[in-house]
C-alpha positions in Angstrom: 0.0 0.0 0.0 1.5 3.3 -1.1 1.1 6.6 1.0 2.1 9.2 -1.4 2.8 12.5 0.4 3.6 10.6 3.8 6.6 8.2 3.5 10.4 8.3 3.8 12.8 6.2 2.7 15.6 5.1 4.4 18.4 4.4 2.3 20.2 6.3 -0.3 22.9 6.3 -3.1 25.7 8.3 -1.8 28.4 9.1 -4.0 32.2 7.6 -3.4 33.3 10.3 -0.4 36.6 11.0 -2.5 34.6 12.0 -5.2 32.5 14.6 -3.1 35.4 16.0 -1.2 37.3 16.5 -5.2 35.0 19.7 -5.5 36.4 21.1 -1.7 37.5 24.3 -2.7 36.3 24.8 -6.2 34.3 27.9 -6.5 30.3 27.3 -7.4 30.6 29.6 -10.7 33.5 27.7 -11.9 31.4 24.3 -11.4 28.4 25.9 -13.1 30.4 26.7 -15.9 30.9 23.9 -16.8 27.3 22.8 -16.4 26.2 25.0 -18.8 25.2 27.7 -16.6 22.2 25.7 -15.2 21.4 23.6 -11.9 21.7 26.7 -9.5 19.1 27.1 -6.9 17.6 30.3 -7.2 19.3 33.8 -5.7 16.5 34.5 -2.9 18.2 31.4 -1.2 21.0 33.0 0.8 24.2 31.9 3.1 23.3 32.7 6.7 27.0 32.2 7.9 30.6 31.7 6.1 30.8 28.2 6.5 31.5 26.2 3.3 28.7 23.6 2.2 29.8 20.3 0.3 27.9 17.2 1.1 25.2 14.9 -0.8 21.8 15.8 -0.6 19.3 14.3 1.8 16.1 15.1 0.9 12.6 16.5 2.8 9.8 17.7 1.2 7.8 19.5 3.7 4.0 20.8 3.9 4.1 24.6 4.2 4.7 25.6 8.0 5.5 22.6 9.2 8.6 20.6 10.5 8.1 17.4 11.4 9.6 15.5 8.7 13.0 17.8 8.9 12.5 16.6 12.9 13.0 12.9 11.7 15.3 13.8 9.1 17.8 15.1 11.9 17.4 11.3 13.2 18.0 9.5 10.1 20.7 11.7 8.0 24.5 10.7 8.7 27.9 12.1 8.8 28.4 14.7 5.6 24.9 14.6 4.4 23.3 18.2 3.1 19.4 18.1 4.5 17.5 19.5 1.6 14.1 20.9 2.5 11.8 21.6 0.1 9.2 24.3 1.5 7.8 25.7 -1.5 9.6 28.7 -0.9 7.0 30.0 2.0 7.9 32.7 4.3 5.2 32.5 6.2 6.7 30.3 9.4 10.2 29.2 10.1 10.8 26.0 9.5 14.1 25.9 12.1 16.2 27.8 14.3 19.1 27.8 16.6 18.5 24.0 19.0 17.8 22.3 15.6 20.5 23.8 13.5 23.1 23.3 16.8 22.1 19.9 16.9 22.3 19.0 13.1 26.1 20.9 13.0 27.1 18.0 16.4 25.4 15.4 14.7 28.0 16.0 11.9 25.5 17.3 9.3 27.7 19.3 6.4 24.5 21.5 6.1 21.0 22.9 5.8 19.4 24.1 3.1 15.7 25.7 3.1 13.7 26.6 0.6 11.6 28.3 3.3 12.2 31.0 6.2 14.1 30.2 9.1 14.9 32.1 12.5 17.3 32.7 14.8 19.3 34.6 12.4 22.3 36.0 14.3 22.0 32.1 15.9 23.1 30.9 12.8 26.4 33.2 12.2 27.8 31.1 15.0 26.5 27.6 14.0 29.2 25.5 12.8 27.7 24.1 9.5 26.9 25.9 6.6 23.0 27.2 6.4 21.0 28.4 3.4 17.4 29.6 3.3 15.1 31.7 1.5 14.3 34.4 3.9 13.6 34.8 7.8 10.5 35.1 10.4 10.4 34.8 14.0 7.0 32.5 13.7 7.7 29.0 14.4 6.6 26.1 12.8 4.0 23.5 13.3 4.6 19.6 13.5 1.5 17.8 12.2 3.0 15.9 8.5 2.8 15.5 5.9 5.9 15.2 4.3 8.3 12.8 2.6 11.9 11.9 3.2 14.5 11.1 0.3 12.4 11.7 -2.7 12.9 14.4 -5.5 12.3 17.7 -4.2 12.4 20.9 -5.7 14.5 23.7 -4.2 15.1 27.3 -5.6 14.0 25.8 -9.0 16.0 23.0 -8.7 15.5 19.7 -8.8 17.3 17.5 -6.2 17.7 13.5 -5.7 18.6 12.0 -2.6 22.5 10.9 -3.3 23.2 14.7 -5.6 26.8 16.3 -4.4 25.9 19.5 -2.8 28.3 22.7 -3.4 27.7 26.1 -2.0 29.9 29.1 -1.5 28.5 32.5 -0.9 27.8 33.1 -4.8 24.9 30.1 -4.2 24.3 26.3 -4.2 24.7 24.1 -7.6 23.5 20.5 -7.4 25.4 17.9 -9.4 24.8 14.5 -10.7 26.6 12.1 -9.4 26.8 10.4 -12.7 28.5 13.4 -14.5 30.6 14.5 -11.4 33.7 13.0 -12.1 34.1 15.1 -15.6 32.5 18.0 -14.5 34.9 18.0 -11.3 37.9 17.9 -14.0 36.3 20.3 -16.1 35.8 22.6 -13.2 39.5 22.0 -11.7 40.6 23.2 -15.1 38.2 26.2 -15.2 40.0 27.3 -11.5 43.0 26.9 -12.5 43.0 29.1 -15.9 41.1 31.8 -14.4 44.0 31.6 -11.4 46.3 32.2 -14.4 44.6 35.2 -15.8 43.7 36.8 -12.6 47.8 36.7 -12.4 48.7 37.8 -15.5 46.0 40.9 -15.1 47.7 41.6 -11.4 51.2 41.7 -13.3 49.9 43.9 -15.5 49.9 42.2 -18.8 47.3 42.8 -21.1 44.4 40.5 -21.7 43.3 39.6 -25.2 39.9 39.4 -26.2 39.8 38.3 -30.1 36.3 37.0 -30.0 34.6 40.7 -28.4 34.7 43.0 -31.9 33.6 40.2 -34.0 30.4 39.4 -31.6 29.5 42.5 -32.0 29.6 42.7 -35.8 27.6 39.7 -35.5 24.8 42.0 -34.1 25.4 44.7 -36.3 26.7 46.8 -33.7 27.4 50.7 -34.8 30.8 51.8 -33.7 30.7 56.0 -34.2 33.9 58.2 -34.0 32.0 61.0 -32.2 30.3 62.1 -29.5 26.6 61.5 -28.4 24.0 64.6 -29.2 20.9 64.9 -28.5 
């Protein structure tokens, strides 16, 4: 008998640990470069203190106001997992503060991430996981289900499978397959490390090239005038 809306799972594909830990370091924008520019939750979910998030995604989709699931998913989620909770992006009620977030940072939970409000705000400078959300509100939440645990969610627009590596500086959060990680996480070391060379040849002062600029814009028919601008 299925219970669609109410259920969790209790087991998940996790990723090889060495693999995860490859993208330590690597700045978000270099890895969504070379994802095409996509699979980056939304802006309006923000870094609420400077620690770094990497981790694979354990999943919550929560109903609107409401925290009991993320309350058993503080049981159930080990060592290095990201809890991912899906809560449609309402602002409405905090889904957590300070006791929970304390508790899932000695737990050993690499991070939180809400697509929802949460509170305690200066709490959370001092917490010592990383913690994302979409906004804050001193109303708490309530604890009366549904929910699910480790199933696709969707979070800033994203969406996320139980077992996805989690990366997040203070640019934002990109999700990654674990499939295409291990070429991405190549094609993201090399990213760093030629943007490492420029930014050193621009701080020495050499000049940097850009032969593709004046023809893009004589592919739009840009007019270039010797003159100046009159009304």
């Amino acid at each position: 008998m299925s219970n669609a809306g109410c259920r969790i799972f209790l087991k998940i594909n996790r990723p090889d640990k060495e693999l995860v830990q490859g993208f330590s370091g690597i700045p978000v924008a270099n890895i969504a470069d070379e994802m095409n520019r996509f699979f980056c939750v939304d802006a309006r979910i923000k870094p609420y203190n400077d620690k770094p998030l990497l981790g694979t995604a354990f999943t919550v989709k929560a109903r609107v106001a409401d925290n009991l699931f993320l309350h058993k998913a503080l049981e159930l989620a080990q060592p290095g997992d990201v809890i991912i909770v899906d809560a449609q992006g309402d602002l409405a009620n905090a889904i957590t503060g300070e006791i929970m977030m304390t508790q899932a940072a000695v737990n050993g939970i690499a991070g939180v991430v809400i697509d929802g409000a949460i509170r305690d705000a200066e709490a959370m400078k001092h917490v010592d996981m990383s913690v994302y959300a979409a906004g804050v509100q001193p109303k708490g939440p309530y604890k009366n289900g549904p929910g699910e645990i480790n199933v696709p969610v969707c979070c800033g627009g994203v969406i996320v499978h139980p077992g996805d590596i989690v990366v997040g500086d203070k640019d934002g959060i990109v999700i990654i397959n674990p499939k295409d990680a291990p070429v991405i996480l190549e094609k993201a070391k090399a990213k760093l490390a030629n943007e490492t060379k420029a930014l050193e040849a621009i701080k020495a002062g050499e000049k940097r090239e850009k032969p593709w600029l004046d023809k893009e814009l004589k592919a739009i028919n840009c007019e270039i005038i010797d003159g100046y601008y009159n009304e």
